[in-house]
MIDOSE-1310 file (N, C-alpha, C; in nm, 2 decimals, decimal comma, always signed):
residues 235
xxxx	+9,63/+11,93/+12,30/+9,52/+11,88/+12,23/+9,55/+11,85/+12,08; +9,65/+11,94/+12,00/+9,71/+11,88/+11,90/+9,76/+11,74/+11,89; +9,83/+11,73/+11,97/+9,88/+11,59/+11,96/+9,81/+11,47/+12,01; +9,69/+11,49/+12,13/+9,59/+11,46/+12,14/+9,51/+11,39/+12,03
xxxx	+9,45/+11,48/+11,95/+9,40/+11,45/+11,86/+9,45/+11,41/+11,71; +9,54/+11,43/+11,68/+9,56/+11,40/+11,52/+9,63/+11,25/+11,55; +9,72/+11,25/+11,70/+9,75/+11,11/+11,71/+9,66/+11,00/+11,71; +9,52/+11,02/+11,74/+9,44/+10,92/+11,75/+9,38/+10,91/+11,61
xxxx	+9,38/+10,98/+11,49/+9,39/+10,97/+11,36/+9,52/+10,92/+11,30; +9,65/+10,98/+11,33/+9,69/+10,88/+11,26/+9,73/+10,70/+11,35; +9,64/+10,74/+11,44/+9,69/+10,56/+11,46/+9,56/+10,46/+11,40; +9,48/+10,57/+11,31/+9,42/+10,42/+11,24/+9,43/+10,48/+11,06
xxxx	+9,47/+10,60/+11,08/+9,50/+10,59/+10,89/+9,63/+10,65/+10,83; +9,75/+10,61/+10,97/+9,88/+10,62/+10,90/+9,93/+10,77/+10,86; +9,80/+10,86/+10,88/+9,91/+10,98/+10,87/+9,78/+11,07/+10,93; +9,85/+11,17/+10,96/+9,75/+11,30/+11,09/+9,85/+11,40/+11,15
xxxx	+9,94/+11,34/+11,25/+10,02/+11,39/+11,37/+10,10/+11,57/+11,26; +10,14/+11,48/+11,13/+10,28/+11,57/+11,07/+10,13/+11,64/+10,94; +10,06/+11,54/+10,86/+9,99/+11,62/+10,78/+9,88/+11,71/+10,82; +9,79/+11,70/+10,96/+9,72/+11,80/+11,00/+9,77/+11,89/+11,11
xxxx	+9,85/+11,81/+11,20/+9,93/+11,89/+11,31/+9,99/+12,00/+11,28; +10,13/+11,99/+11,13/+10,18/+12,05/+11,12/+10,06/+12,25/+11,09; +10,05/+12,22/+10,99/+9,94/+12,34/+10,96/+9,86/+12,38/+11,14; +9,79/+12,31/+11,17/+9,71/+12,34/+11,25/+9,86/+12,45/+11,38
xxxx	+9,95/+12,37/+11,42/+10,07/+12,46/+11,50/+10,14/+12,59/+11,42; +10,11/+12,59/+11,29/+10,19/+12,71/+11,22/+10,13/+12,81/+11,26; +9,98/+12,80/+11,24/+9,87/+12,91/+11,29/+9,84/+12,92/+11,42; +9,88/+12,84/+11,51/+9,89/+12,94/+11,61/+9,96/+12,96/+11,66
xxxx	+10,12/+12,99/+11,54/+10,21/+13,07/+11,60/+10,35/+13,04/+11,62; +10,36/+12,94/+11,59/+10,50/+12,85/+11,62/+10,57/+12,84/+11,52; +10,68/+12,85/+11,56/+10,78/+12,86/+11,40/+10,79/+12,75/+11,34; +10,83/+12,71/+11,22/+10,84/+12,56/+11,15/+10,97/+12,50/+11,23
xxxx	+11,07/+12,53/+11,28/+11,17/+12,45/+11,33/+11,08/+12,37/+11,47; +10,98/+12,46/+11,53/+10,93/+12,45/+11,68/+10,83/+12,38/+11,64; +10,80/+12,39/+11,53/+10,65/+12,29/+11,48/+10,72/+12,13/+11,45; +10,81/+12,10/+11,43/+10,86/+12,04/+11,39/+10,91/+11,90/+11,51
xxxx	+10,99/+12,04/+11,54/+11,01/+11,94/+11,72/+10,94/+11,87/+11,81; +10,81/+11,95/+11,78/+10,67/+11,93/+11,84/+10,66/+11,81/+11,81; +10,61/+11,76/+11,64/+10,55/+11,66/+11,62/+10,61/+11,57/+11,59; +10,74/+11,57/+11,52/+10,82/+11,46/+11,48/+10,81/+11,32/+11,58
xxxx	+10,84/+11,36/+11,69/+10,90/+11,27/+11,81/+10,78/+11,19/+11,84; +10,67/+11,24/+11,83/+10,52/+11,20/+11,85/+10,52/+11,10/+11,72; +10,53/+11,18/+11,60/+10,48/+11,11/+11,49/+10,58/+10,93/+11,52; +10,69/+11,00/+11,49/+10,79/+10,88/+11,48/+10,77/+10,71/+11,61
xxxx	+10,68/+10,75/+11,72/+10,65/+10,71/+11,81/+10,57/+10,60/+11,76; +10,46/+10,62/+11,72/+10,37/+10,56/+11,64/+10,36/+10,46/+11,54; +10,45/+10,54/+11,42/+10,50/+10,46/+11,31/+10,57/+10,34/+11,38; +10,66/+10,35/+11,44/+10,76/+10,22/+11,54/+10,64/+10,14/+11,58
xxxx	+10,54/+10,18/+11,63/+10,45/+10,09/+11,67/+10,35/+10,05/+11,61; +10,36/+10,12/+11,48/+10,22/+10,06/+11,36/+10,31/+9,95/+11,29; +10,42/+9,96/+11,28/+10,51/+9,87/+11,20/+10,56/+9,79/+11,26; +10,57/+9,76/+11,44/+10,67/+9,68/+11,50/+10,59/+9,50/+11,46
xxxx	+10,46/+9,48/+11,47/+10,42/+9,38/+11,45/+10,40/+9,36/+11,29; +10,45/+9,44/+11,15/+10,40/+9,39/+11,07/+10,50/+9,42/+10,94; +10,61/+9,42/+11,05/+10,72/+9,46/+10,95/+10,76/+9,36/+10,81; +10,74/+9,28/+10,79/+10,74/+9,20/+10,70/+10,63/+9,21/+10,58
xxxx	+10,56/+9,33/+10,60/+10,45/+9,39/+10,50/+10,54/+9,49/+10,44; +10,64/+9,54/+10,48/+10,70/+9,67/+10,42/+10,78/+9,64/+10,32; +10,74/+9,72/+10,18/+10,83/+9,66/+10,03/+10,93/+9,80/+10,00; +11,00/+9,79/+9,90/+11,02/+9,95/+9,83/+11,17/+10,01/+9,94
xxxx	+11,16/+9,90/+10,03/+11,31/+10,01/+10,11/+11,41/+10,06/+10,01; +11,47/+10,02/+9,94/+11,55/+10,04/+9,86/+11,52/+10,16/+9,79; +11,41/+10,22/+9,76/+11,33/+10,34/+9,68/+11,36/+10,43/+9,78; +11,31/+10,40/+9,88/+11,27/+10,49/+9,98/+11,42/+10,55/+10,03
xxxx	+11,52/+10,49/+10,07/+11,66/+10,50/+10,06/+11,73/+10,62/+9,96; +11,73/+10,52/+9,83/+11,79/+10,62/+9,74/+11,71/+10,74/+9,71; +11,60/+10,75/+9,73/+11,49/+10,87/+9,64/+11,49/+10,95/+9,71; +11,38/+10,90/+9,83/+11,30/+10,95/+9,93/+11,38/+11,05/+10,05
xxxx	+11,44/+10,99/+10,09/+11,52/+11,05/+10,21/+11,62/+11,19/+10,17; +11,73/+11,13/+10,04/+11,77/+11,23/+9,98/+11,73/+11,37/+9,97; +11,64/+11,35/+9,91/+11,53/+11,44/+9,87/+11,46/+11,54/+9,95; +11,40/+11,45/+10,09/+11,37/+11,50/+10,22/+11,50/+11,60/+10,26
xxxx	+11,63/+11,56/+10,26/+11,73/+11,63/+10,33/+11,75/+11,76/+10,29; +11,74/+11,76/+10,15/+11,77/+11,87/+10,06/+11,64/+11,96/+10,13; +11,56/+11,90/+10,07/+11,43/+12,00/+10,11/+11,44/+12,06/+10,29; +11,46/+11,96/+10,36/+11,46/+12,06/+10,50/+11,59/+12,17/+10,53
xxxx	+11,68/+12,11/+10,46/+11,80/+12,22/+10,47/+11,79/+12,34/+10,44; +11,71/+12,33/+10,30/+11,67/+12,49/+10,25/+11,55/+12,53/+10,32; +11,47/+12,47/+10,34/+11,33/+12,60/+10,37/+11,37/+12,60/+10,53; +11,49/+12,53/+10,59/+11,53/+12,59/+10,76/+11,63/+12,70/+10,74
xxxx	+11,70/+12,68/+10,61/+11,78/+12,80/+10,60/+11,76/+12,94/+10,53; +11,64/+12,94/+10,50/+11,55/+13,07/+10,45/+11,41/+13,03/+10,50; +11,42/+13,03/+10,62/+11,26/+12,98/+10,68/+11,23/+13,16/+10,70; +11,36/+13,24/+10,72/+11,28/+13,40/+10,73/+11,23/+13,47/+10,60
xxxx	+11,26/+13,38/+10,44/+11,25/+13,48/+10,40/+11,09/+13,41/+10,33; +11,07/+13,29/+10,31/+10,95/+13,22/+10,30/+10,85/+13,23/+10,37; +10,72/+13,20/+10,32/+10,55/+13,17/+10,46/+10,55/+13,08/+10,42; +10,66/+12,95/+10,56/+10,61/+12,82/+10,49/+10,49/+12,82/+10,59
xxxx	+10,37/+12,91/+10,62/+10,26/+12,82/+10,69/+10,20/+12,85/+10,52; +10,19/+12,97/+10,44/+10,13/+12,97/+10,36/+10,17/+12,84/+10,25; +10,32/+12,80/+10,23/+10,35/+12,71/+10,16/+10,26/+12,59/+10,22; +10,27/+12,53/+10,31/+10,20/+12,40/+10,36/+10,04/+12,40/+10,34
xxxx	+9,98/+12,53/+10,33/+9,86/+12,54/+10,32/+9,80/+12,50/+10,13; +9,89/+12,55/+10,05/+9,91/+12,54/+9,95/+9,91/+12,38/+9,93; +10,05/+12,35/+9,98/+10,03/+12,16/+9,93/+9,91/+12,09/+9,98; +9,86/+12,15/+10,09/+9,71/+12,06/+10,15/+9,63/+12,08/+10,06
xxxx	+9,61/+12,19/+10,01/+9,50/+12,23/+9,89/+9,54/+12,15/+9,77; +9,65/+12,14/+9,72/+9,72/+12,06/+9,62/+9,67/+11,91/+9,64; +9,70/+11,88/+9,76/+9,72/+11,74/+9,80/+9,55/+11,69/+9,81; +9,46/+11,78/+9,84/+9,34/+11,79/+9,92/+9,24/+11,75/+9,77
xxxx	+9,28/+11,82/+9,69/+9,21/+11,85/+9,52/+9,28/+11,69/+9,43; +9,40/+11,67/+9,45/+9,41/+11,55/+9,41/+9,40/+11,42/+9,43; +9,32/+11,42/+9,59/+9,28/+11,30/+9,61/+9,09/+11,27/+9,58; +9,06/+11,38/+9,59/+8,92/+11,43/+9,54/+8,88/+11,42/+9,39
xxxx	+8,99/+11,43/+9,33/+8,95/+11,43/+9,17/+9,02/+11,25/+9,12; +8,90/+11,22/+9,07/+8,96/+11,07/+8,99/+9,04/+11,09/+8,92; +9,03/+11,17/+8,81/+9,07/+11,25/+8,67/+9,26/+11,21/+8,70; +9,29/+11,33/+8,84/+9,39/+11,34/+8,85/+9,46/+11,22/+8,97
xxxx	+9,36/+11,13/+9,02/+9,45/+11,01/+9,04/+9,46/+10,94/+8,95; +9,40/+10,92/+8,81/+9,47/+10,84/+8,73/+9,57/+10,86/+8,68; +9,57/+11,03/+8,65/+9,71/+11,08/+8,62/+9,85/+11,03/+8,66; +9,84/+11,05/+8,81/+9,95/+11,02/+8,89/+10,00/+10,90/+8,88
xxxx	+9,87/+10,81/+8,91/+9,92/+10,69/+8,90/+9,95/+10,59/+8,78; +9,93/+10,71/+8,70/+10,03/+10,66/+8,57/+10,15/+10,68/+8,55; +10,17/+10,79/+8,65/+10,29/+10,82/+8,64/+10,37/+10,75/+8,75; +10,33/+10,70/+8,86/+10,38/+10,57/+8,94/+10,41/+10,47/+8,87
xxxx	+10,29/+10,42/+8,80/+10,32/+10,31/+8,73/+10,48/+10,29/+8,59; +10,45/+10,41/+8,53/+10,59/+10,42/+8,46/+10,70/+10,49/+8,51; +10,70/+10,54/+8,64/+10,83/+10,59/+8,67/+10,80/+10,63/+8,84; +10,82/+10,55/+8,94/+10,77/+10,57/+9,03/+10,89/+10,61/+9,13
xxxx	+11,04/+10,60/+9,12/+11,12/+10,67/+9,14/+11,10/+10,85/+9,13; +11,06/+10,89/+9,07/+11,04/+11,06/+9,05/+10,94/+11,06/+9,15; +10,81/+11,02/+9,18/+10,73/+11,00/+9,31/+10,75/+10,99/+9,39; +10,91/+10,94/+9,44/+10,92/+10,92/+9,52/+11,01/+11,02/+9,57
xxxx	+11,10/+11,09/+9,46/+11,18/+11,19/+9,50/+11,09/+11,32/+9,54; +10,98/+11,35/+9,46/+10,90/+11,43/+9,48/+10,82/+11,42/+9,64; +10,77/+11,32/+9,65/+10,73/+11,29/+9,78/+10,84/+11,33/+9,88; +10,93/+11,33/+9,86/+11,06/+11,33/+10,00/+11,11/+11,49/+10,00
xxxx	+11,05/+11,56/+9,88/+11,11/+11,67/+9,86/+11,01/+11,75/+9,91; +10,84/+11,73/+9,90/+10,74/+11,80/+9,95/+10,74/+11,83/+10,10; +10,79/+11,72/+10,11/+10,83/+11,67/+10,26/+10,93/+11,73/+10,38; +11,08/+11,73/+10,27/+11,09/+11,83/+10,38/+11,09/+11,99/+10,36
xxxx	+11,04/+12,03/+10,25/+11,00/+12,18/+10,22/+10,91/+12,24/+10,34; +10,79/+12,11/+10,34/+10,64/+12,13/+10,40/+10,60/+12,07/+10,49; +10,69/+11,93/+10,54/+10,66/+11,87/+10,65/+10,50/+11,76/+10,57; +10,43/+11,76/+10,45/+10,30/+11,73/+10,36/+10,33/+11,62/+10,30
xxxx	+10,46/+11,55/+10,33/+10,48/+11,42/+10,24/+10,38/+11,34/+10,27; +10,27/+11,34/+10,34/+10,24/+11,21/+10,41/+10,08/+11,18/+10,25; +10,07/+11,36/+10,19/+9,96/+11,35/+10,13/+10,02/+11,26/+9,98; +10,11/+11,31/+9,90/+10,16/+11,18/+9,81/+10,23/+11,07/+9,85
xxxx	+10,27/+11,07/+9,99/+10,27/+10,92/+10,03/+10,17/+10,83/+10,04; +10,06/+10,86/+10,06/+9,91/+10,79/+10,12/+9,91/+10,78/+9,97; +9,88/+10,84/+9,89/+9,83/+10,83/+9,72/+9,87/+10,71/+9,64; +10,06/+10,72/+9,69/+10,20/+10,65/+9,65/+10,17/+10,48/+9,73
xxxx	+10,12/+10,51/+9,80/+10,08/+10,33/+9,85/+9,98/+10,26/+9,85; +9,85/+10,35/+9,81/+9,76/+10,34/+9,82/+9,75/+10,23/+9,68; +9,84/+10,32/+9,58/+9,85/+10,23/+9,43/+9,95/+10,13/+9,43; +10,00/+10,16/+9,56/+10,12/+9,98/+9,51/+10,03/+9,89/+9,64
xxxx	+9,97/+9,90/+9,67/+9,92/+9,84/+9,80/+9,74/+9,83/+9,83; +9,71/+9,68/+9,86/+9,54/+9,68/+9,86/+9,46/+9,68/+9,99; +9,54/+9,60/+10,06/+9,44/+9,67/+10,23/+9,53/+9,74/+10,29; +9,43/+9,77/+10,37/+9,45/+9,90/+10,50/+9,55/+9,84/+10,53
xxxx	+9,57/+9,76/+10,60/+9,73/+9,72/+10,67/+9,83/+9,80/+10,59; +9,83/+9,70/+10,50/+9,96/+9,70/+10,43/+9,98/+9,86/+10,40; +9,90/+9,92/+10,34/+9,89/+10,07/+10,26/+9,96/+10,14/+10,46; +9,89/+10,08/+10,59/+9,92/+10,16/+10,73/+10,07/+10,12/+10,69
xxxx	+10,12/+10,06/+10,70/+10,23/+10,00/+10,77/+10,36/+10,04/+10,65; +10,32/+10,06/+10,52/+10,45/+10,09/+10,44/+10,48/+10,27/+10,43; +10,30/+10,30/+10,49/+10,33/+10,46/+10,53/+10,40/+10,51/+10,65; +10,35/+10,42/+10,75/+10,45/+10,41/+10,87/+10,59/+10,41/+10,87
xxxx	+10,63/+10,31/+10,79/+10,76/+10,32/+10,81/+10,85/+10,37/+10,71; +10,77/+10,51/+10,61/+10,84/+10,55/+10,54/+10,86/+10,71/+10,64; +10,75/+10,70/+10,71/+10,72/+10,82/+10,85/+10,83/+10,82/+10,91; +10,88/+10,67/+10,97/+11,02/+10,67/+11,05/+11,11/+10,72/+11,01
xxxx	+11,14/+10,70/+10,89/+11,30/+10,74/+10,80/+11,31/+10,90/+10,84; +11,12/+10,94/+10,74/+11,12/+11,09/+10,77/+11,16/+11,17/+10,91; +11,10/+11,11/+10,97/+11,09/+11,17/+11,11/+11,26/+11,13/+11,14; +11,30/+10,99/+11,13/+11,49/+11,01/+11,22/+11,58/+11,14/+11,11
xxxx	+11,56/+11,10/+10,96/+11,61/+11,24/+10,90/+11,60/+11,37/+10,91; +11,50/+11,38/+10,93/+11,43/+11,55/+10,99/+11,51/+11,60/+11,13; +11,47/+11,47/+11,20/+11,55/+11,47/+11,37/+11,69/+11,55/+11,33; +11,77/+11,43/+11,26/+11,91/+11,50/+11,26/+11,91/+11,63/+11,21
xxxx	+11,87/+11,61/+11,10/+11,87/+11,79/+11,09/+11,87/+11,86/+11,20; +11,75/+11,90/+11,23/+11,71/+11,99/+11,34/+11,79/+12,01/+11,44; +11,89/+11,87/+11,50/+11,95/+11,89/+11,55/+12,10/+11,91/+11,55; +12,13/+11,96/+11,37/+12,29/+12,01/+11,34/+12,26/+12,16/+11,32
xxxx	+12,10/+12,21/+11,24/+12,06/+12,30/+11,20/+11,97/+12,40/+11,30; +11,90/+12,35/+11,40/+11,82/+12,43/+11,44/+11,76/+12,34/+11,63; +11,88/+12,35/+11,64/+11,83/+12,28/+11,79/+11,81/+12,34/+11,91; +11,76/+12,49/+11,86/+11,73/+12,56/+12,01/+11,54/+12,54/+12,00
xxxx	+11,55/+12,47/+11,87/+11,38/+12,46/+11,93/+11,32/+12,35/+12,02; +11,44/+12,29/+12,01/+11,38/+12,13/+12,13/+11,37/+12,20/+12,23; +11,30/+12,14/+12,33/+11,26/+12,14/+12,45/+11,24/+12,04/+12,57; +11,30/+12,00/+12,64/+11,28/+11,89/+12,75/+11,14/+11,85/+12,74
xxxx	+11,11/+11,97/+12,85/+10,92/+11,94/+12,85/+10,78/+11,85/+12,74; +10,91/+11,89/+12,63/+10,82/+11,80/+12,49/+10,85/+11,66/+12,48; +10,98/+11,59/+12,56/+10,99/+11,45/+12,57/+10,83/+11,34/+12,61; +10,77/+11,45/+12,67/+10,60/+11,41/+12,70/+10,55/+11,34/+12,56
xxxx	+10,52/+11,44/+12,52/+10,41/+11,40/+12,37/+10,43/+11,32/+12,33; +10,60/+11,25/+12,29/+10,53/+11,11/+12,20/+10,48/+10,95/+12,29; +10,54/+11,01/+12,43/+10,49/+10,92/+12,54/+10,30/+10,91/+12,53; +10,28/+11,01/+12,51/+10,16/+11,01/+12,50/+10,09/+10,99/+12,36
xxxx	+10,15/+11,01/+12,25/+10,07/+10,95/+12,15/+10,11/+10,80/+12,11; +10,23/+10,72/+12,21/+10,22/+10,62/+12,23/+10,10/+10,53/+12,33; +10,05/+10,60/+12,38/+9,97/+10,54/+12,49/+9,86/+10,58/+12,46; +9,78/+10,68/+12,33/+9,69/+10,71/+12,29/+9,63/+10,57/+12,17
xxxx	+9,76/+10,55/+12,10/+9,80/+10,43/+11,97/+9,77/+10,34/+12,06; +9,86/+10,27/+12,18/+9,81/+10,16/+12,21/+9,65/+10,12/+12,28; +9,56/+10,22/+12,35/+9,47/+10,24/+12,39/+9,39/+10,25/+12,23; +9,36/+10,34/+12,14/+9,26/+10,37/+12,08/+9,28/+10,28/+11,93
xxxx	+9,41/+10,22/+11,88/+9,40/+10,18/+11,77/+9,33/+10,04/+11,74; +9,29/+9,93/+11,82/+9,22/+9,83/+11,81/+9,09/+9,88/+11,81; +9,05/+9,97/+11,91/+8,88/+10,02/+11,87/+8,89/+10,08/+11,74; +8,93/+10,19/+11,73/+8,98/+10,27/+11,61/+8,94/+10,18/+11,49
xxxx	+9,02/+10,13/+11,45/+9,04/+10,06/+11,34/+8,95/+9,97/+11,28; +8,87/+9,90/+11,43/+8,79/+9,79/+11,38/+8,63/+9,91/+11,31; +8,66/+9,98/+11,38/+8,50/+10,10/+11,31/+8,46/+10,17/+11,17; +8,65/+10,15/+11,13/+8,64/+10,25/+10,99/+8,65/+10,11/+10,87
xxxx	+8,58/+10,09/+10,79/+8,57/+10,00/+10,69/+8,65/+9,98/+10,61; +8,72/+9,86/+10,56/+8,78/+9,85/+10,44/+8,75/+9,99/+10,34; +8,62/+9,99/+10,29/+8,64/+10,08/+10,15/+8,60/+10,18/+10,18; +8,57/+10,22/+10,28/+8,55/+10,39/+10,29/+8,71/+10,39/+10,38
xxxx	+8,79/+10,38/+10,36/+8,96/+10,38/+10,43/+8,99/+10,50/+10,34; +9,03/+10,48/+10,22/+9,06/+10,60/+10,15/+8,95/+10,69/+10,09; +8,81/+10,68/+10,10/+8,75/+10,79/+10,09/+8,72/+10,92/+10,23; +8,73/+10,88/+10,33/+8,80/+10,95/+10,47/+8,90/+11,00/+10,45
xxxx	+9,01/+10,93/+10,41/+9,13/+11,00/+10,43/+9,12/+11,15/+10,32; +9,04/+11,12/+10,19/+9,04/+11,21/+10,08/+8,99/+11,29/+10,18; +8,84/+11,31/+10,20/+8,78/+11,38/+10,29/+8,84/+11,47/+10,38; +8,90/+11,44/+10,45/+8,99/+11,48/+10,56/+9,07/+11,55/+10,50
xxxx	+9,18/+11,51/+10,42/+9,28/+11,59/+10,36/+9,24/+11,72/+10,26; +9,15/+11,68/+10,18/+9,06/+11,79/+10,11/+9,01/+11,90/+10,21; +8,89/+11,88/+10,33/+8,82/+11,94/+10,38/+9,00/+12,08/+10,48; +9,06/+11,96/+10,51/+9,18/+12,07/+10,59/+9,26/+12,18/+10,51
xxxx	+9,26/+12,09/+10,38/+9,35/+12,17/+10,29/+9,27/+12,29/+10,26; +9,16/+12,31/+10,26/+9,09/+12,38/+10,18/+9,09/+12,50/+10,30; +9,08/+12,44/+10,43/+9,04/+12,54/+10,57/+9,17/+12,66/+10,59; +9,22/+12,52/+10,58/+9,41/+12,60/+10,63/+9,47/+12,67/+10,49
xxxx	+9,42/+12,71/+10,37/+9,47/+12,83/+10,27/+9,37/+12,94/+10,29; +9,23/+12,89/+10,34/+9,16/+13,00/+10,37/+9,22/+13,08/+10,46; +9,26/+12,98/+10,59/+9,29/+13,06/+10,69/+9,47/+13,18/+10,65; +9,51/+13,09/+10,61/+9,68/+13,16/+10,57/+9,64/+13,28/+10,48
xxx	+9,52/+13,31/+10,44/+9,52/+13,37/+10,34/+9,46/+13,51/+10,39; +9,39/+13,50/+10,47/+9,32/+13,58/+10,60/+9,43/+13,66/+10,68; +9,53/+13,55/+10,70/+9,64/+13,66/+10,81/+9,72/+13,72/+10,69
């Protein structure tokens, strides 16, 4: 049902599978290496297919390369190699709240995106580093495109395929660092949030409007962030 569902969210707003899935699998129970396994292969599924028709919308490779990915590696190496002594469900709960409050507040999106505007390389390290601490890049990625980019496409499709990088770099990891959490039986899921994408994203898409596109996604990411530190905070 996880994959179920957050796949058919992100196949019309570019991110769901890794920024609500992940939290939603920590809590009930699954370790971050297993949470991981879970959704990657799904997420990554998707992105290939949000981007295969529109790849010539995608700018910034070159950022994404030197900054982004780096940054991601670092970050998954350490919090898989002290995943016992950390609560990354409590950490990921945290950046939702983080992420959830600064898409909610104007104040603090102009902030940021002044800080994109004069130095958008550090956003982008930062983004790859939240990422792979917390698996949460997807909440200053959505932010991070949203200001270099004006429709829905474009803002889907440069989140997409910054998803891919994430997701093949993660992959290798997992599988130099932590590959007893694959599972055969999981080769399923991204079959199926490919076939949920191709089925639901033309309806999908055509229902959610131009300018309510990013006040949804605020919504969403706020309302989860806010659920999932309640909840981490309870156990």
């Amino acid at each position: 049902m996880v994959i179920i569902v957050f796949s058919m969210v992100q196949s019309v707003f570019g991110v769901g599978l890794l920024l609500f899935g992940t939290p939603t699998l920590l809590l009930m129970g699954y370790s971050y290496s297993e949470t991981l396994w879970i959704v990657l292969p799904s997420s990554l599924s998707i992105s290939l297919a949000q981007i295969y028709n529109h790849y010539h919308l995608v700018e910034a490779k070159d950022k994404v390369y030197q900054f982004t990915l780096p940054s991601t590696l670092v970050g998954l190496i350490f919090i898989l190699n002290f995943e016992g002594v950390f609560d990354v469900a409590r950490i990921v709960g945290v950046f939702l709240l983080m992420i959830g409050l600064l898409r909610a507040s104007r104040r603090l999106r102009d902030m940021l995106n002044n800080v994109i505007n004069k130095s958008p390389e550090h956003v982008y390290v930062i983004t790859g580093l939240v990422h792979g601490l917390s698996n949460m890049g997807g909440g200053p990625l959505s932010i991070l495109m949203a200001s270099i980019h004006k429709s829905k496409i474009s803002i889907r499709t440069n989140i997409a395929f910054v998803y891919c990088w994430f997701c093949l770099i993660q992959l290798f990891v997992l599988v130099v660092f932590s590959s007893a959490g694959f599972s055969i039986n999981r080769v399923l899921f991204p079959l199926a949030s490919l076939a949920i994408y191709l089925f639901f994203n033309k309806v999908l898409i055509e229902k959610v409007k131009e300018k309510k596109f990013q006040s949804v996604i605020t919504f969403i990411v706020l309302v989860y962030g806010i659920a999932s530190v309640l909840s981490f905070n309870k156990a």
